[in-house]
N, C-alpha and C positions, 0 to 999 in steps of 0.2 A: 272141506270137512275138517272137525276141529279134533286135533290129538292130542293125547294127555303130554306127548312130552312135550307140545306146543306152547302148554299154559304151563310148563316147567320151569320150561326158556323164559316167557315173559316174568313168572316170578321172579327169575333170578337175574335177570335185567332191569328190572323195575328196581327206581331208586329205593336210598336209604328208610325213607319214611313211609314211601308202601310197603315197601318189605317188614318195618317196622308195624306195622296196621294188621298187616296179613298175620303173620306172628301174635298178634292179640287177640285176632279172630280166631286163629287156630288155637288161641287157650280155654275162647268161649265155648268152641264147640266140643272140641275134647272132653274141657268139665261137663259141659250140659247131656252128651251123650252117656258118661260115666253117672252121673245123676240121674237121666231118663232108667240106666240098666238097673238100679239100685234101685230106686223107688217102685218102681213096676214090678219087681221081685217083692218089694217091702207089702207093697198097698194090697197087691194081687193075697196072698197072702195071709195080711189081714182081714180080707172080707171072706175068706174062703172059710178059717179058722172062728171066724167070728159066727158066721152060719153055723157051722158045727158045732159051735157052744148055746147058739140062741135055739137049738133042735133039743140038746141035750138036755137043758134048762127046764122047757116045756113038754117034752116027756117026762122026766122024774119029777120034776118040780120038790126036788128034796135039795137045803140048799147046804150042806155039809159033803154029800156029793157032787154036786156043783163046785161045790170050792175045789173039791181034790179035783174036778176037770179041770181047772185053770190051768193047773199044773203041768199037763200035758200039752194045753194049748194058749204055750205062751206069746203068741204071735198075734193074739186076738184082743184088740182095744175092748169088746163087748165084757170078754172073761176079766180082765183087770179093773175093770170099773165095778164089776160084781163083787170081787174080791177084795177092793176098798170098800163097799159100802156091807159088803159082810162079817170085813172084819169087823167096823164099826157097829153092826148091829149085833155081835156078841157082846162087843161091848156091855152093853146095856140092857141086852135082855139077860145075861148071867149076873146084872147086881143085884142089891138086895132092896128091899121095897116092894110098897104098892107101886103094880103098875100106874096105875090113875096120878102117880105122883111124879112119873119120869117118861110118860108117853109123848108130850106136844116135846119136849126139851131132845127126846130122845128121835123122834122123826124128823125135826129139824137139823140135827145135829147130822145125820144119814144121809139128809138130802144134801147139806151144804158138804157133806165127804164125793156125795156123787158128781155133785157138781163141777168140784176141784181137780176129780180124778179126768172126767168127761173132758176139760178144758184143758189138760196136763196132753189128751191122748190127741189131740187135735194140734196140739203146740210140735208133738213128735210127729205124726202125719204130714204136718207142714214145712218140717226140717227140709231144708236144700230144695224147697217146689220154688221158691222164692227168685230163685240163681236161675231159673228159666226164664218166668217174667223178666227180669234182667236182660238177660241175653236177646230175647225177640224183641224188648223194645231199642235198646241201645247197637247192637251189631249191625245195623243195618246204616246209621248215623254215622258210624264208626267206619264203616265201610267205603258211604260216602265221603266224608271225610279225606281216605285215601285217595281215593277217585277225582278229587278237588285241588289234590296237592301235584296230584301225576299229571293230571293238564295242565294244571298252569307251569311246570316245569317242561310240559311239549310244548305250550309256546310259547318257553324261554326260548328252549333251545331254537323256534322256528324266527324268533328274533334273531338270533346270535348268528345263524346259517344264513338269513335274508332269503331262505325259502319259504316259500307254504303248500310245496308239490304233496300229494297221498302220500312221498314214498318216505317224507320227511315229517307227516303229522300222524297219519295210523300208527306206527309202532309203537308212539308213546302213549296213546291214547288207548289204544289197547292193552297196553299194560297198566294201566289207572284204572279201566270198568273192570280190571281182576280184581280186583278190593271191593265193589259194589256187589260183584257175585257170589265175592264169598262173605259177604256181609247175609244177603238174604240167603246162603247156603246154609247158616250159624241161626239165622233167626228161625225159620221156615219151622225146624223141626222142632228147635224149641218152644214156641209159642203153643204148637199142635200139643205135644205132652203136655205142658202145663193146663189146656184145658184140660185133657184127657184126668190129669191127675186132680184137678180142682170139684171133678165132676162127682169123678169117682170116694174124695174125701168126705164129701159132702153126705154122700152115701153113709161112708159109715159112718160120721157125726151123728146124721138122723138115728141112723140102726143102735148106735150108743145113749142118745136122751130118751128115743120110745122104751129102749130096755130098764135106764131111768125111773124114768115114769112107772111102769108095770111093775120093776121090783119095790119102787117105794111103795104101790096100794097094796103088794103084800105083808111089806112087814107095817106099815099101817096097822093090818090087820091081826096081825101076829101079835105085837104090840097090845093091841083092845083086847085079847082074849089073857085073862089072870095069869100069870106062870103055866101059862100052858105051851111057850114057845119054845119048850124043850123039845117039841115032838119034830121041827124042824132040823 
């Protein structure tokens, strides 16, 4: 049966360059577990906040109050995408003119604000998910790697001795598949979170273009009706 100070001893018996390997696996997973705590607070979070603003929205459906809710729920991609395209829609519903002379200029203009914001929230969502795909596909190469170098320095040494007895090849051997374990120890989790968080981004991507989508056919409409978009 295997004891932690077991694999203690072999780390700190195992040559220079495993030891070297293992020390860059324990960078990977360190950041990648530091990344999984952050993100999961982040994402978690944002779809909670973002439900709360996409309820409020479609109860009042007033969007002056809608803005002031941003305010409070700034953790929500849904609310800052509103907020860009309503800043932008004051824009243009408080100048002067015929509507009919600044409606297509002014809907387009809204939608490529949504679009920029939509793409901006997605670019943050994405911060540090990247460092995991990283980690699960390389740590494990890396691991082996270690593993490659620590055998063939076991049978250096099973040259050098003119042995090839167990008592002369397992020690070192077993101290080289420490770097392959902890190669898939570094991957393993990471790879897991990164679906978890790609799945979950995705989520609110969609829940920020259908919001998109809906708030531009309202001010579409807001738009087509004469100076009457003050009652918004």
């Amino acid at each position: 049966m295997f004891k932690s100070v077991d694999i203690m001893q072999m780390v700190f018996n195992a040559g220079f360059m495993v030891q070297l390997v293992l020390l860059t696996l324990l960078f990977f997973s360190v950041t990648s577990w530091a990344i999984m705590f952050i993100k999961y607070r982040y994402i978690r979070r944002a779809l909670s906040e973002s439900l709360a603003f996409t309820d409020f929205f479609w109860k009042k459906r007033d969007f002056s109050e809608a803005f002031a809710q941003t305010k409070t729920l700034r953790a929500s991609p849904v609310a800052r995408v509103f907020r860009a395209g309503y800043v932008e829609f004051k824009r243009f519903s408080t100048s002067e003119g015929d509507a009919q002379g600044f409606e297509i200029p002014a809907i387009k203009s809204i939608e490529r604000t949504l679009q920029r914001s939509v793409s901006a929230e997605v670019n943050k969502l994405n911060q540090l998910v990247p460092f995991l795909a990283t980690t699960g596909n390389t740590t494990p190469f890396i691991g082996l790697f270690g593993t490659v170098w620590g055998i063939m320095n076991a049978f250096h040494g099973i040259g050098a001795r003119g042995s090839a007895s167990l008592a002369v090849v397992a020690p070192g051997i077993s101290e080289a598949l420490v770097a392959t374990a902890a190669g898939l120890a570094a991957a393993i989790p990471a790879v897991v979170a990164y679906n978890y968080f790609t799945q979950k981004i995705r989520i609110v991507d969609s829940e920020m273009r259908n919001f998109s989508a809906d708030f531009l056919n309202i001010v579409e409409r807001q738009l087509r009706r004469p100076r009457s978009v003050e009652e918004e």
